[in-house]
C-alpha angles and dihedrals in degrees: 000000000000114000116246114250108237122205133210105215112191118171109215125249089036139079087223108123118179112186111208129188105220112223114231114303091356123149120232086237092054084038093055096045094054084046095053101246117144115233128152122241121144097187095071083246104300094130094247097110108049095219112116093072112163121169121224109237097172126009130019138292119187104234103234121210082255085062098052091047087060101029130057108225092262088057088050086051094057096058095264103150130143129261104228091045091050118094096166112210099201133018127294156150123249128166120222100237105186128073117251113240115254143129093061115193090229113187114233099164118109143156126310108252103181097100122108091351116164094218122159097229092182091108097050094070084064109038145357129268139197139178131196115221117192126183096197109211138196092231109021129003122203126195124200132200111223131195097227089210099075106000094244117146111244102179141358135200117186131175137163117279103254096216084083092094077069098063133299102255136054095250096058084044094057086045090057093048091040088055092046113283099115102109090043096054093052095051087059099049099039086049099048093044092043083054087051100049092039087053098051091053101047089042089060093032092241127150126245079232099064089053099114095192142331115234121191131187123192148111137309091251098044096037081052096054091039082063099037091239124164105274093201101097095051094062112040128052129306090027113213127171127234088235140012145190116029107347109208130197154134134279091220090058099042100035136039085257121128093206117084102232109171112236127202125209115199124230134257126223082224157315095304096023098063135187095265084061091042080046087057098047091059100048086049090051104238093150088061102033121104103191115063112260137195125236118191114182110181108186128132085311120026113240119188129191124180119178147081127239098289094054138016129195122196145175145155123234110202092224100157141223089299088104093057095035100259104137101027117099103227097034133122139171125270083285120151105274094032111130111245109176137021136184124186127186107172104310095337110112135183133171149178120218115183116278089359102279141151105293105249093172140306131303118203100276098047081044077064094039098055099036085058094045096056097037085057087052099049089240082128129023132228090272091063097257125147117221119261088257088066109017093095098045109016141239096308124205112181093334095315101122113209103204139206090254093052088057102053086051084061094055099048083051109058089031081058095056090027094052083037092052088049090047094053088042095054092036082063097042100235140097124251081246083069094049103099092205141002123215122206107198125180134061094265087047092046087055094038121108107227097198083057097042092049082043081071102037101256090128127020106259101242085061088073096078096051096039118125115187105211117175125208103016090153095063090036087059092042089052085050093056086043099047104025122069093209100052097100100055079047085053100049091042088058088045095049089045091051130105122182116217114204105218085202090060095050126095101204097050093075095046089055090033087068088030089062099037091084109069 
C-alpha cells in the first residue's frame, strides 16, 4: 500500500503548524481546503489566479508551467509554487505566504425605502416585531435585523461567503456543485448565515420567536445551492433553473434553527437576472417610474436592466471577477490594506488603500483607478498596451506589480458591460440621452468613480451626469418585501413586465464587444 504523503502547512508570521495527509492524486490546495486551512485562491483552483502562493521551506515541490507564469525565476528558486498546481510526492513542509482574505468592507448600506410603504401597523401597539433580510452574495453576504413597525435596520452582520474557497464567480461555483460538492457548498452557506442571524439576536437579546419573517435576496446559482437543488441546469443550454418564481420555507428546515420562522426567497427574472436583481428593481422603483431608467449592478457577474414600468429589459454581461479583483494578479477584495483609489500626474503618485494600511494589492475600484490613471498618462494606449518601460514588470506601487495581463482582464471586462449597456440601448430602441437616471448598485459600483470608470469606457459619458451610486440595493429591496405588504404584487408586476435579452443571441453584442475592448 503506498504510504500517504503527509504536509507541514505554517502560515507565515505565526508559530501555528498543521500537519495533513493528502488523499491519492490530491492537490495541497484541495488538501487544505478538506482539511479546513484557509488558503485564497479565486479560480477554484485551475492555476489561472495566482493566489494560493505557499514557499517550500523543507522538502520539494516540481515547479508547473502555471508556477513559472506567477513566479520569476528567483522567486521559483526560493521555493514560491502554487497550491493547486502542487501534488507533492513526498513530505514537506510549505507556508502559506499570502493573507487570507478576510475582514471584507462589505457594503451594507442601501436606499431608504420608508417612504410611501403600505405596511398594517395594528400589531405594533401590543408586541414587538422583527424581520431578518439577507442578500445572499457570491462574494460576500450580508443579514440585517429589522424593527417590522417602521422598516428601519437595527443591526447588520455581514461576512465573506465562504464558498469562495470553491472558486470567485458563479460559474466555478455551479461546477463545484455539478462534480459533487453540492452537499458540501450548502453546509457552508446555511452555517455561515445561521451564525449571522443567531449573533444578531443575541447581539440585540431578541428571541427567534419574535422573528416575523426572513427574507433573502441572490442570485439563481447561490439561491440553488442555499436549497441544495440540482445546479445542472444552470450551467449547460438551454439553462433552466430547478425552481422558479417565490420560493417559501421554514428556518428550521434551512438553519440550524429549532423555530419555524417562514422565509421568503425572492424571484429571479431568470437563470443569469437573479432576485437580488428583482430585489433591486423594487427598491429603485421600476414598477412606479415613467421615464426609462438604467440599472447597472457590478458585482462578481454584471447584470443590466433598462426599462419603466410598462417594459424591462435585462440582461447579464459575463464580465468576470476582474471587478473584485478575482482574476488580477495582483488583486484582492475590499480587505484592510487594498488599495482603493489612485491618482498620477507624471511621476507623482498618490493612493488610498482601505483603513490606511499598508497596500497588499487592488480591489476593483482602485483596478479602475489605476487603469484610468495610466491610460491618461499614455502609459498605456488606447489597445491596451503598456510601454516598453513597463511592458515586462508591470506598473509597480510599492512593490504590487500591475501586468500586462492584468490589463487586458480589465479590458474584456468593461467591453463585456459596455457592449451589454449598448445592446440593451439599441434592443429598446432609444439613446442613453434619453435614460432619465442611471443607477450604479453593488459595493464595487458604491466605491467606484464614475468620471474614471466612463475615462475607460466602462459607461457612456454622458452617463456620468445622471449616475447615482446606490450600495446595497439587493438587501434594500429585501428589507421592502419584508416590511411592505404590497411588495410582492410589486415583485410579480417587475417580473411580468420583464424580458430577458441573451447577449449571446445577439448579433450586435460581438461586433461592440471588440469595439469596446480598445479605451
Amino acid at each position: 500500500m503506498e504510504k500517504a504523503v503527509k504536509v507541514k502547512i505554517v502560515r507565515a508570521g505565526t508559530d501555528t503548524v498543521r500537519e495533513i495527509c493528502l488523499n491519492p492524486n490530491e492537490s495541497l490546495y484541495n488538501a487544505m481546503i478538506r482539511c479546513g486551512i484557509p488558503v485564497n485562491g479565486v479560480c477554484a483552483g485551475r492555476g489561472t489566479c495566482g493566489k494560493c502562493r505557499v514557499k517550500v521551506s523543507e522538502g520539494f515541490l516540481n515547479i508547473t508551467s502555471a508556477d513559472k507564469k506567477y513566479f520569476t525565476d528567483y522567486e521559483l528558486s526560493l521555493g514560491f509554487r502554487l497550491a493547486c498546481m502542487a501534488y507533492p510526492e513526498r513530505d514537506c513542509t510549505v507556508m502559506v505566504t499570502t493573507e487570507e482574505e478576510k475582514n471584507f468592507k462589505v457594503v451594507s448600506e442601501g436606499i431608504d425605502i420608508k417612504k410611501g410603504l403600505t405596511k398594517d401597523l395594528s400589531f405594533a401597539k401590543n408586541e414587538k416585531r422583527y424581520g431578518i433580510t439577507i442578500d445572499l452574495g457570491t462574494t460576500t453576504l450580508v443579514i440585517a435585523l429589522i424593527d417590522s413597525a417602521d422598516g428601519s435596520i437595527l443591526e447588520k452582520y455581514t461576512a465573506a461567503n465562504p464558498q469562495r474557497v470553491y472558486g470567485a464567480d458563479v460559474i466555478s461555483r455551479i461546477k463545484a456543485s455539478n462534480e459533487g460538492k453540492g452537499e458540501l457548498l450548502k453546509s457552508l452557506i446555511r452555517r455561515e448565515l445561521s451564525n449571522g442571524i443567531r449573533t444578531l439576536t443575541y447581539y440585540r437579546q431578541i428571541r427567534l420567536k419574535d422573528i416575523e419573517n426572513i427574507v433573502i435576496s441572490g442570485n439563481t446559482a447561490m439561491i440553488h445551492i442555499l436549497m441544495g437543488y440540482p445546479c445542472e441546469g444552470l450551467g449547460a443550454y438551454p439553462f433552466t433553473p430547478y425552481k422558479e418564481g417565490f420560493i417559501y420555507s421554514y428556518s428550521d428546515e434551512l438553519f440550524d434553527i429549532a423555530e419555524k420562522i417562514p422565509v421568503i426567497i425572492l424571484p429571479a427574472i431568470s437563470v443569469f437576472v437573479g432576485g437580488d436583481i428583482t430585489a433591486g428593481l423594487l427598491a429603485c422603483g421600476f414598477d412606479k417610474i415613467d421615464k426609462p431608467c438604467l440599472f447597472i449592478d457590478l458585482g462578481t457577474n454584471g447584470e443590466l436592466a433598462l426599462g419603466n414600468k410598462e417594459k424591462i429589459l435585462v440582461t447579464s454581461a459575463s464580465a468576470g471577477p476582474a471587478f473584485e479583483g478575482g482574476n488580477i494578479s495582483c488583486g484582492v477584495g475590499s480587505i484592510p490594506g487594498a488599495i482603493c483609489h489612485v491618482s498620477l500626474s507624471g511621476n507623482n503618485l498618490k493612493y488610498e488603500t482601505i483603513d490606511g494600511l499598508a497596500p497588499i494589492g487592488l480591489c476593483g475600484s482602485g483596478v479602475i483607478d489605476l487603469t484610468a490613471q495610466l491610460l491618461k498618462e499614455g502609459i498605456i494606449d488606447s489597445t491596451g498596451l503598456l510601454t516598453d518601460e513597463y511592458f515586462e514588470n508591470g506598473y509597480c506601487i510599492d512593490g504590487i506589480r500591475f501586468l500586462q495581463e492584468d490589463i487586458r482582464n480589465v479590458q474584456l471586462a468593461k467591453a463585456a458591460i459596455r457592449a451589454g449597456i449598448e445592446v440593451l440601448l439599441k434592443s429598446y430602441a432609444i439613446s442613453i440621452d434619453e435614460v432619465e437616471q442611471v443607477f450604479i448598485a453593488g459595493g464595487f459600483g458604491y466605491h467606484l468613480d464614475i468620471s474614471k470608470a466612463a475615462y475607460i469606457g466602462l459607461f457612456p459619458q454622458s452617463a456620468v451626469k445622471k449616475a447615482k451610486t446606490l450600495g446595497n440595493t439587493a438587501l434594500s429591496g429585501a428589507v421592502l418585501a419584508s416590511y411592505d405588504n404590497g411588495a410582492i404584487n410589486r415583485l410579480e408586476h417587475i417580473i411580468s413586465v420583464s424580458k430577458e435579452i441573451h447577449l449571446s443571441d445577439d448579433r450586435d453584442f460581438n461586433d461592440l464587444f471588440i469595439q469596446y475592448i480598445s479605451f
